[in-house]
Structure formats: C-alpha cells, structure tokens
N, C-alpha and C positions, 0 to 999 in steps of 0.2 A: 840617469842621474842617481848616485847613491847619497844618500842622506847620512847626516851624520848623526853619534851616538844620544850626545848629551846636549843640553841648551844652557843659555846665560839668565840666571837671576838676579835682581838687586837690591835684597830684605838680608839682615845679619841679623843673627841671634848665636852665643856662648854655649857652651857644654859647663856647665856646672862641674867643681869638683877636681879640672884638669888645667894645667899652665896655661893661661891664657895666651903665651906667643905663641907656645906649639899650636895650639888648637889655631889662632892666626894665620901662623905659616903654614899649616894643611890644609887650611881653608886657600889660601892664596894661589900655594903649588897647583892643589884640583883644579881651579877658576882658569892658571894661566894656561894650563894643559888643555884648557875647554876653548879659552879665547883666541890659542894658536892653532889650536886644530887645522883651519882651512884657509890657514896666512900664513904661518911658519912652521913646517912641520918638523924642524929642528929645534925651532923653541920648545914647541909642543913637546916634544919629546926630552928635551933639557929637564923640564918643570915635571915631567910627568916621571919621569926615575926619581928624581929628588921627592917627588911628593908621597910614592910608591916607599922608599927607603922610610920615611920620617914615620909614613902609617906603620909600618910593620915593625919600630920603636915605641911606638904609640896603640899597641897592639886594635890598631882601629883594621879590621879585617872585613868590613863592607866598604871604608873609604879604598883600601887597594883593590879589593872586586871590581870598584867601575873604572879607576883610573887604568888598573891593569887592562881592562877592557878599552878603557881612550885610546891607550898606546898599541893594544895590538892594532886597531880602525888608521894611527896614524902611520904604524908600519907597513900594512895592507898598501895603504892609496899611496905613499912611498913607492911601493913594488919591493919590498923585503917581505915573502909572504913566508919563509921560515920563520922569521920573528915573532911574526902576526899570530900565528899558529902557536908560536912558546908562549906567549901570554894571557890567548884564547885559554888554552889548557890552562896555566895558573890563575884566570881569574873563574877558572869553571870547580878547582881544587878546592878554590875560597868560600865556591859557593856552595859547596858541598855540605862543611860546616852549620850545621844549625842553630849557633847561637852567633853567627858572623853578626848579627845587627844587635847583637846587646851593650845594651850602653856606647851607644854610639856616639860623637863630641857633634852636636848638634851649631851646624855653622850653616851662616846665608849661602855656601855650595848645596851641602846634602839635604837641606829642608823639605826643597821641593822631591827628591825623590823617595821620602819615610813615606812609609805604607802605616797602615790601622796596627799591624802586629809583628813582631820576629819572621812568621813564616811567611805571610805577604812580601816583605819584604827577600826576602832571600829569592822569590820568583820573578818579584823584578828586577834582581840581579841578572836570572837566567834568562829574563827576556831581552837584557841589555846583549847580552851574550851569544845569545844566537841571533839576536839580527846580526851581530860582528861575523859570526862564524857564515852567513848569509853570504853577509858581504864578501869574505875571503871565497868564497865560493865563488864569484861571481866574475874575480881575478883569474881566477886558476882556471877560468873556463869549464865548471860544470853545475850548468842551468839547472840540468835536475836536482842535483843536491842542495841549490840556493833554493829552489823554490817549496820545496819540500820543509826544508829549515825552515824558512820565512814563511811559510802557512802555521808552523808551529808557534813559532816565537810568536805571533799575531794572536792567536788560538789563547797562549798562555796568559799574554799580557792583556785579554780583551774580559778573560773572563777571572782573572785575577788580581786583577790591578786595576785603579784609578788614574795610571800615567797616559791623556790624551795625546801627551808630546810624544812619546816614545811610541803607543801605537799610529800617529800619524806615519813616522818616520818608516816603522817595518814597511804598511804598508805600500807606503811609496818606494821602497825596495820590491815589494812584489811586482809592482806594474813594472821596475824594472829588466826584471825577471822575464815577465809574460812577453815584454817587447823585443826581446833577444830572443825567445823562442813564438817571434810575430803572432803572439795571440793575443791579436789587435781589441779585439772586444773584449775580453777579460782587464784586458790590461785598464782599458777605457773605465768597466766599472771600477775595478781598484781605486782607479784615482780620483773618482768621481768622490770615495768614502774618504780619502785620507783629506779631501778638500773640508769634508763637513767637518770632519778631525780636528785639524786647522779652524776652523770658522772658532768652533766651541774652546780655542786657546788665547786667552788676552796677551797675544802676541803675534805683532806683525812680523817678527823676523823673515819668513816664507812664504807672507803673504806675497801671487801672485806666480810662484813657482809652479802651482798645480797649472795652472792654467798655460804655462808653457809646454807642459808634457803635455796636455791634452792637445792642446796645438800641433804638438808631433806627433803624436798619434792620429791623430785625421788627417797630416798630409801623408801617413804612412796608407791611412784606407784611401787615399786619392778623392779624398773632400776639401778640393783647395779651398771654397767658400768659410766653412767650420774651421779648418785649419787657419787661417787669415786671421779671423774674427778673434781665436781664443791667445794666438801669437802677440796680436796688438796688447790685447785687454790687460794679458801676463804682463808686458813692457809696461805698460801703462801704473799696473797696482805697486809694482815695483818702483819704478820710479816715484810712487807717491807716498813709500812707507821707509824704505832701509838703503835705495841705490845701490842694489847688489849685479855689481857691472860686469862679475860674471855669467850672472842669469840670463840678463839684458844681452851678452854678446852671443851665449848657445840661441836666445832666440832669433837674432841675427843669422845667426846659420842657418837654421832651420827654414828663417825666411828664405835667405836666398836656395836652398834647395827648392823650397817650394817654387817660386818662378823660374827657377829652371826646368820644375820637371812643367810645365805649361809654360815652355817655349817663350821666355820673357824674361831673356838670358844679359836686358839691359840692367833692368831691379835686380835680378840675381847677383849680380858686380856691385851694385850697389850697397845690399847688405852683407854682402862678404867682406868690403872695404867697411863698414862700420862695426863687423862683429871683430875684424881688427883691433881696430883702434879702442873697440872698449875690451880687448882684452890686454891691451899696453896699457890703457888705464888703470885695470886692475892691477897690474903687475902679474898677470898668470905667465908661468914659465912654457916655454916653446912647444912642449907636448901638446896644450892642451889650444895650442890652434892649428891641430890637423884637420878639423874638420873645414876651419874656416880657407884653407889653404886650398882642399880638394873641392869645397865649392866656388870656388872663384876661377880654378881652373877647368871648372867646363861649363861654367860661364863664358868665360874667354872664349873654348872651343868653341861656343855655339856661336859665337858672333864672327868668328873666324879671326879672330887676333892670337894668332900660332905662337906667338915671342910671349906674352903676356900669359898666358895659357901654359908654355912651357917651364915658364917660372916657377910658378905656382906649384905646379904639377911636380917637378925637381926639389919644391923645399918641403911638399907633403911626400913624396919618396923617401927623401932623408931620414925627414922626424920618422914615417913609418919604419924604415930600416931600422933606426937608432932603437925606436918602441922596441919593436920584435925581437930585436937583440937582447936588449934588456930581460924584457919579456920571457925569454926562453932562459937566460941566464938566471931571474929568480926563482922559475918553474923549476929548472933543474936541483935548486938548492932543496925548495920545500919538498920535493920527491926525494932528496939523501936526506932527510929526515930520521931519524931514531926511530925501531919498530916500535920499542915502548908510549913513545910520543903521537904517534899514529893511533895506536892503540887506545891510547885515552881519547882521541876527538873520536873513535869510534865508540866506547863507552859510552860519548856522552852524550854521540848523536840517536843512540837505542838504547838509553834510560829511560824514557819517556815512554818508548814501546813496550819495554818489560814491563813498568810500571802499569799498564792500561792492561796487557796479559796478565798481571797479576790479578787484577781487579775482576777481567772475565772467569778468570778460573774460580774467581769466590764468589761470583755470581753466581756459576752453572753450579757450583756445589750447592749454592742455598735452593739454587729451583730444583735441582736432582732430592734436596730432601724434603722439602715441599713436596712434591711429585709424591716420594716414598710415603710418607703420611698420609694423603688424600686419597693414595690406591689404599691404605690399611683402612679406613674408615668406611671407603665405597667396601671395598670387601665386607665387613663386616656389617654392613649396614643393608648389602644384594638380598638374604634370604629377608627381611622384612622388606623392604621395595616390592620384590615380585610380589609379595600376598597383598602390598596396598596398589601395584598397577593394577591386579584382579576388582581390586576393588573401584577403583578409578574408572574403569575400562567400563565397568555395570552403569557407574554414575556419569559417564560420556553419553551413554547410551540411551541412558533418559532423558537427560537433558538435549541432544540431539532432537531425541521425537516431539517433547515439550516444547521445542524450538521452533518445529514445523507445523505444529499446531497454532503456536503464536501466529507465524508469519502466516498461515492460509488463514488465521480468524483475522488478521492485518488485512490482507488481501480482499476476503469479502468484505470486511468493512468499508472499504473504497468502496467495493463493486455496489454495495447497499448506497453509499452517499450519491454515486454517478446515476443508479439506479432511478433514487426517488426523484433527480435531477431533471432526466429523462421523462420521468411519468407527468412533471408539472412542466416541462415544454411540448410533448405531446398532445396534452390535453387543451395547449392554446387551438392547433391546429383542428382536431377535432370538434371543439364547440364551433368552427368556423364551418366547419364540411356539415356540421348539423341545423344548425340557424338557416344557413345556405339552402339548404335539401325543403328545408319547412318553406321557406319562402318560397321556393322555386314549384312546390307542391302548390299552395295557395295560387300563384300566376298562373298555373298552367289553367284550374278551373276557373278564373276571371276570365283568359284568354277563348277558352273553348265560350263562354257567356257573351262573348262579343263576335265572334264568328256566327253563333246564331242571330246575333240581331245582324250582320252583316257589314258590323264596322269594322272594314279589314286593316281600316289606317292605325285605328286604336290595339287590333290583337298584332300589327305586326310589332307596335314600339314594347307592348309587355313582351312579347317573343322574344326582340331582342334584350332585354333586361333578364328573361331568363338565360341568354345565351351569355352575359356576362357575368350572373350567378352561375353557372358551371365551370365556367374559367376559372373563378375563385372558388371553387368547390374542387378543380382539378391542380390548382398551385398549393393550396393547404395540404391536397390530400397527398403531393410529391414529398411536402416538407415534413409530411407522417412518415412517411417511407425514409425520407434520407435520417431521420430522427432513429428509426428504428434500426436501419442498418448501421447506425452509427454505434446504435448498442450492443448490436450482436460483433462489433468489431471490437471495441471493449473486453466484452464475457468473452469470444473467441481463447483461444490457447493461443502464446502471442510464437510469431514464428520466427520472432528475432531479425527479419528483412528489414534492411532500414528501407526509407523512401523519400525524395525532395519534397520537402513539408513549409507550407507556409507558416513560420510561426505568430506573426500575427493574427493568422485567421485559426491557429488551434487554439491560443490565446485567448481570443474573443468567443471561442464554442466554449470551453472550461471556465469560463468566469459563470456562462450563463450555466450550467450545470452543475458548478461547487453551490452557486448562491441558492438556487432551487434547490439544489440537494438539502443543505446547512436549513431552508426556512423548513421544509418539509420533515427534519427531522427535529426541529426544535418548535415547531408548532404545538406539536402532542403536550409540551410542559407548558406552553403559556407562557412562555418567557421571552419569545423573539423579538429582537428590537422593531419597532415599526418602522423604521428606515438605515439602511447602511448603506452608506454614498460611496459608490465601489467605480472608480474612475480609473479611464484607459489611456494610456500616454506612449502607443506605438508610434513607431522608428517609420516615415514612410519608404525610406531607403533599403527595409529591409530584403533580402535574398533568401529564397528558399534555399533550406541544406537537408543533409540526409541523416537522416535519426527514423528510430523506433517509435512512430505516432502513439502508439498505444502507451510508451514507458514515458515517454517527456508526460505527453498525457496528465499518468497518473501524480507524477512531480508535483505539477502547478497546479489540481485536484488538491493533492493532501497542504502544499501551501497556503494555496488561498482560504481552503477549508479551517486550517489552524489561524489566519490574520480572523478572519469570522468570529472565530471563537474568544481572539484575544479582545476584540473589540466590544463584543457582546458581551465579556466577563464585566470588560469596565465601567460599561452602561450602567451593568447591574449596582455595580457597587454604587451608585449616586453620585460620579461624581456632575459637578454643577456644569454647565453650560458645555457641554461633551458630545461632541456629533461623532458617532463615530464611522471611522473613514479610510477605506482599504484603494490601495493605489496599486495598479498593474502597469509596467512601462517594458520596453522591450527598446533596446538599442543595437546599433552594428558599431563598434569600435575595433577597427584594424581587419584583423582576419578573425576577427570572436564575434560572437552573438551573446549579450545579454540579455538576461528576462529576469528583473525588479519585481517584488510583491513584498509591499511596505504596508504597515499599519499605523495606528495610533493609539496601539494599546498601553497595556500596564508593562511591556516590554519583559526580557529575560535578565534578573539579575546577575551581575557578573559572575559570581561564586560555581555559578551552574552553568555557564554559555558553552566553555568547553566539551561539555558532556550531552549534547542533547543531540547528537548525533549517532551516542551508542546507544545499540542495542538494549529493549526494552528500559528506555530511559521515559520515564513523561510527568509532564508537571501537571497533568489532568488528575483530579478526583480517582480515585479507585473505582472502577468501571466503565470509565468514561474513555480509555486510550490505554493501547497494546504498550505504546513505546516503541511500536515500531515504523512509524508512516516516514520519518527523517532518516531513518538509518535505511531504509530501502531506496529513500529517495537519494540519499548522498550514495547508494550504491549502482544507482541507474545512472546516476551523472557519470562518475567516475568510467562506467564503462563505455561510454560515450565519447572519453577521453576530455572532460572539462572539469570542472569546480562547482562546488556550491560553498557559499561562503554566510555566515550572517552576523549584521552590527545590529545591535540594542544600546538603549538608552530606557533605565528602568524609568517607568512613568510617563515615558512619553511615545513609547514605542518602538517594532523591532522590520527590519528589511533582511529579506533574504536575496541573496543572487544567484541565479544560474548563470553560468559563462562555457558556453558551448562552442567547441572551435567552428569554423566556417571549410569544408571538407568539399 
C-alpha cells in the first residue's frame, strides 16, 4: 500500500497584505488537488496545474514545491512516471531556494504544514519530496533505491520536523518496501511505528489501515491466527471511523488468500466475492481488482469448480496483460528520459551524501588539529614529566612499603582480637580440667580411707564418681586441644585451599571469639558494657559450600568486632533506655548464602557510607583503627566471587551483608 503525500484540514486563516480571491483560489486549487488525489486523478491534476500556474503568478514558491510534488504522486499512481519524474525535479529546483517559504499567503491548506522557521520548512519540503521520489521508485521496480530514499526522507522528517502526518506516511512506504523485498520482520516493526504515528494524530482518516498490513504481513509469515485477528480489527476500525471501502476490500483479499493457503478454499470464495463488491462500491477501476480476481480463482481450483476458476483466472490474465503492457510502455518512456533530467534526480539523490562528507572532512580536520596541538604540548611538556615520574616512582615506592606495613599491623590486629578471644575460651576449659583434678585428688584419699576400714560398697560409688570426673577432665581437655588447634589454624600462613564449611557453625565459633576478643580488650580501660545481647538467627536449611575458612573467618571477626564497638560507643554516650544489641543471621536464598551482622548503634552517616570500604578509611579515633579491616574484608569477599553490601540508618543503626554464591 503507498500512501499518499498530503492530508485534509478544516481551519482557514488569510495572508495579510495579498488579494484575498487569489489567496482563495490557491487555497482552493491546493485542497482540490489534495481531495482528488485518490478519487479522481484527472481532477486532481486539472486543479493541480491551475493551482501550480496561479502560485508561480503569485510568486508563492513553497505552495508549487508541494503541489508540484501532489502532481508528480498523481502522475506516478496514473503510471505516467516520466511526468512523475518532471515534477519530482521541479518541485526539488524549488526547494533548493532558500527563501522559497518567505512570506508565504498563510491559507487553511498550508497552515498545517509551516515549520518554527524558513529553513525547517524548506526540509519539509524535501521530505515531501523524497517520499514521492520513494514512491516513483517503487513503480519503476527498484526496491533498492525506494528504500534507501525512504530511510532518508524518514531520517529528515523525524529529526527535522514536527509533521507526524507525513512521517507516518514515509514510514508506511517503508514497510512497503521491506514487503516487496519479504523482509517480513522489518517490515512488521516499521508499521508497528507509523501506527503509534497515526495514534498521536487527531485524525481518523487511516485509522485502521495499519492494522491491515499488519494482517498481511502475518499471513505472509504463515500465522493464520495473528493474521485473522489484525484483518478483522483493521475492517472493523474502519468501518467505525471513515468507510474506506477500498481498505475494507484489499482486506477482503487478503482474507481470502488466507483461507486458501489453510485449505478453506469455501471462506476463500467468500471474501474474494465481497472484496468485489466493495470494490464496485468504491468505484475503483479494473486494475485494482486483480488481486481479488486471482484469489477467487484458486479458490475455485481448490474446490474443483474448473468453469468458475477459469473465469476468474481469464479476467486476471487480461487485466495482468493490459497492466504489463502499460507497464512496460511507461517504463520505456521514463528511461528516453533527457540526460540532463536524469541527472538532476541523481544530484538530488547524493546531496545529502556530499552534504554529511562535507561535514566529516571538517570533522577530521578539527581532530587532526586537536591531535597537532596536544602532540605539541606532550612534547614540550616530556622532558619535565620524566624528571616528575622519577619522582613519582621514589614516592610509589614508599607508599607501597607504608602500605604493607599498614595491612600486616591490620593483620596482627585481627590476629591480637582472635587471640585474646582464644585465651578467654581456653581458659573456661581449663579451670574445668583443674577443679576436676583437685576433686578427683581429694576422692581418691577418701576412697583409699574406706578400703581400709573395708567398706567396699562406699569406696566403689566414690571410684566411680572419680571415673566420671576424668571423663569430664578428658572432654574439657579435648575442647583445649580443638581451641588451640583452632588457633594455630588461624596464625598458620593461609594456603588459599577452599574446603566445605559449615557456615553456621563458623558463624557461632566467631561470635564467641569477636565478643571475648572485644571484652578482653576493652576490659584494661574500664569501659566494657556489662551486657551486649548478641543474638543468633541461623538458616536451618543451610548447606555447607566451599570457601577459605580462615578468610570468611576473619570477615565476620572484623564485622562483628566493629557492630561491638558501634554499640558500646553509644552506650557510652548516655543515651536513655539503650540495650545494646548485635544480631548475627545467616540465610540460603536461591543459589547464595547470606550472613547479616546488624547492630543498633549510632549508625554511618550518609555523607561517608560510600567511602568506608576504601583503603585506610576509619571513623575510629586516631589510634584506635588502621582503616583497613573493610577494605580487606570487601577484598576477601570479592575473591570469593560474592558481595558485601551495607545499609545504615544514622542513630539507629547499621547491617552489613555477606552474599556468597552457593559453589
């Protein structure tokens, strides 16, 4: 389906300054040129010379730019496509002009197509122009040069211009472009756009057309269902806005192709007889029911009605004939064509090329002397550079070593918190192995005192009361030993082997060895809160995964170590009625493992959340913190291939996340 140039408006307004009949009858001429277009395309062209003649006495040289351009679109679909071509060129001559829209006689025709300025307008001239010259393309048989055009003219008018009408219309020449060279899916988006086109125009004229091409277009991809659906809908919108009985009868063809190609060659007959009859409705002349002619006749075939079939088939032969004839007789004309006249549609079709090469060539000039400048400057600037890399290079060098000092006094630092952590879980187990030994010492001589007096009943029950005091003298002294090789696994040099780790159960070892650490080293000042209610909210679902025991480890150490300290800051400051309260949770979601350590402290103001993950950052006191315990911890995760994330909330408290994938 090709669309046409221009539409109908129904607002007047005067040009100031000029005879009001002329200005009338140019106004009238354009209108009838526009309203005959695709009814009479002799009227059309009657009113469109006369209105062409009157403009170029009325030195109005944007009104002959489009009408020149109506008449070449009515000489085209005529099948006169030398004409087409003479007018294409003179209304491309007009546009060439750069004052063609000054002082223009401002009539209810031309209103709707005035742009913001002179040179706006003059491109929507040229985008009128090459959809035309699109269109001529599309007669003559060369897809390529239509579609190429019609990407331009789309191109021009989209990023130029405010006319939704006219980019609807290209673009629905491109789909029909794309569909002549079956590139069914391109063609599909095209008109999926010119519909929204359409949508954003308070005008029904065409409402309902998009949705016929789309219709043939999915029964061209063999989606009778979609195809069905969008055939109706288009009948339908039409029929409830304009009764454009020619739209309503292509979709009648289309219908009955569809049930023919799904063998349903009764409905097929059926809509080929109604695309008929509303194309006698319309008054459309004989050409334009070949199609309905050729689907009704294999229809016919398929039902086997050979008389009825070869009717058909005999009067779409004809018209075909008569087409082709034609056809070849105006093709022949527009090829004896004038070289000069050739010449200009090629001008005008790589104007727009030159134009964009012009623009690169002034491009590459300006970066070629950019380029020359920034090498004169690096030059001149090279022998100071080298003397400040030397310099640079010295103060890399410090700062590296300074670095590695930070991170190993980082380092021990942990290792001191896990340390003192260690020493006050130890020391449960051995008061227990000592108490135990003292008792066990005492029974034994109670025991031997009763074997002399020969109460064997009384020395066996203390016996066994010692034999259950060494039990518990030999589970303490195990949980010394797993205590201690827990540290030496720790201090060890780590060997990077990951291993399937519970982590709720390294979870619940590190809580109890941050909080011993943290009271142990805050005892010495006297300030430790007498209570921090540090509650555990493991996942019982969770699955052992494979990680670095030692590195996760030190993670949830320097976490929980810092919720300790936020808590205990806020203690101190007074505030009233203030428990404070460190939360450790561990969850499985999907294929990740989380592990929660929330507090309720004074929280990280926003201004600074960003930042405490870099390097020698810390909101501790001077002395008190490297700056480095998050930035190694956000680098242990990462290698790990997970996240650590954290949300605050100043004054109420902050949560950190680990989210470690599930491996």
């Amino acid at each position: 389906m090709i669309t046409g140039l221009l539409s109908s408006f129904s607002f007047s307004q005067n040009k100031q300054g000029m005879n009001t009949s002329d200005t009338a009858a140019l106004s009238k001429y354009a209108q009838s040129l526009l309203d005959f277009t695709e009814v009479n395309k002799d009227s059309a062209l009657y009113y469109g010379l006369k209105g062409l003649d009157l403009a170029g006495k009325l030195n109005q040289k944007y009104y002959a730019g489009i009408m020149s351009t109506n008449i070449a679109y009515n000489y085209i679909t005529s099948g006169d496509y030398s004409n087409g071509l003479k007018y294409i060129i003179q209304a491309t001559r007009l546009s060439e002009d750069k004052g063609l829209s000054e002082d223009i006689a401002k009539t209810a025709f031309i209103m709707p197509y005035l742009q913001k300025d002179t040179a706006t307008n003059r491109k929507e001239l040229l985008g009128y122009i090459k959809n035309c010259l699109g269109i001529l393309y599309s007669f003559t048989e060369s897809p390529e040069k239509q579609l190429k055009v019609m990407l331009e003219a789309k191109h021009l008018v989209e990023n130029e211009t405010n006319d939704l009408f006219l980019l609807a219309g290209i673009t629905e020449n491109i789909v029909s472009a794309y569909m002549l060279e079956n590139k069914l899916d391109s063609a599909l988006y095209y008109q999926r756009e010119a519909i929204i086109y359409r949508e954003k125009i308070a005008t029904d004229i065409y409402k309902g057309v998009g949705f016929l091409t789309i219709g043939d277009i999915y029964r061209l991809k063999k989606n009778a269902d979609s195809s069905k659906y969008y055939l109706l809908e288009g009948i339908r919108q039409i029929r409830a806005n304009d009764e454009n009985l020619y739209g309503i009868a292509s979709a009648y063809v289309s219908l009955s192709n569809l049930y023919y190609d799904h063998n349903l060659p009764d409905s097929g007959i059926y809509y080929g007889k109604m695309a008929l009859q509303q194309y006698a409705a319309s008054g459309t002349s004989i050409p334009e029911m070949l199609g309905a002619y050729s689907a009704l006749a294999m229809s016919y075939s398929k039902t086997k009605m050979y008389d009825s079939a070869y009717k058909y088939l005999d009067l779409s032969k004809n018209i075909n004939d008569s087409l082709k004839n034609v056809q070849l007789k105006n093709l022949g004309k527009f090829h004896e064509m004038g070289f000069d006249e050739r010449l200009r549609l090629k001008d005008m079709e790589t104007e727009a090329a030159a134009l964009q090469s012009r623009n690169r060539v002034l491009f590459l000039s300006f970066v070629i002397i950019v380029f020359l400048i920034i090498a004169f400057i690096l030059y001149r600037n090279n022998k100071a550079k080298q003397k400040t890399n030397k310099m640079l290079g010295s103060a890399l060098t410090d700062l590296k070593s300074a670095q590695a000092q930070l991170i190993q006094s980082e380092k021990m630092a942990s290792l001191g918190e896990l340390t003192a952590g260690i020493a006050h879980e130890i020391q449960n187990p051995l008061n227990f192995v000592n108490n135990f030994s003292e008792v066990s010492y005492e029974m034994i001589d109670e025991m031997n005192t009763e074997l002399k007096k020969g109460d064997l009943e009384e020395a066996t029950s203390i016996a066994n009361d010692i034999k259950q005091n060494l039990e518990k003298i030999n589970h303490h002294g195990k949980r010394a030993d797993a205590i201690v090789k827990g540290m030496l696994e720790h201090s060890r040099k780590n060997t990077g082997q990951r291993a399937p780790t519970d982590i709720n159960a390294l979870c619940d070892e590190y809580i109890k060895l941050s909080y011993h650490g943290y009271r142990a080293k805050e005892k010495n000042t006297g300030t430790l809160a007498e209570t921090i209610d540090i509650k555990k909210d493991f996942d019982p679902s969770m699955v052992k995964i494979n990680i670095i025991p030692q590195d996760i480890g030190r993670v949830i150490l320097n976490l929980i170590t810092n919720a300790l300290y936020a808590v205990d800051e806020k203690r101190k400051s007074g505030t009233r009625d203030y428990a404070p309260t460190v939360i450790i949770r561990t969850k499985k979601i999907d294929k990740k493992i989380n592990i929660e350590v929330a507090d309720n402290g004074n929280g990280i103001p926003q201004t600074i959340i960003d930042k405490i993950f870099q390097p020698f950052f810390t909101t501790k006191p001077t002395g008190q913190g490297t700056g480095l315990g998050l930035s190694l911890s956000y680098d242990i995760v990462k290698a790990h291939g997970g996240e650590i994330k954290v949300e605050s909330e100043e004054g109420k408290g902050t949560t950190f996340t680990i989210q470690l994938p599930q491996l």
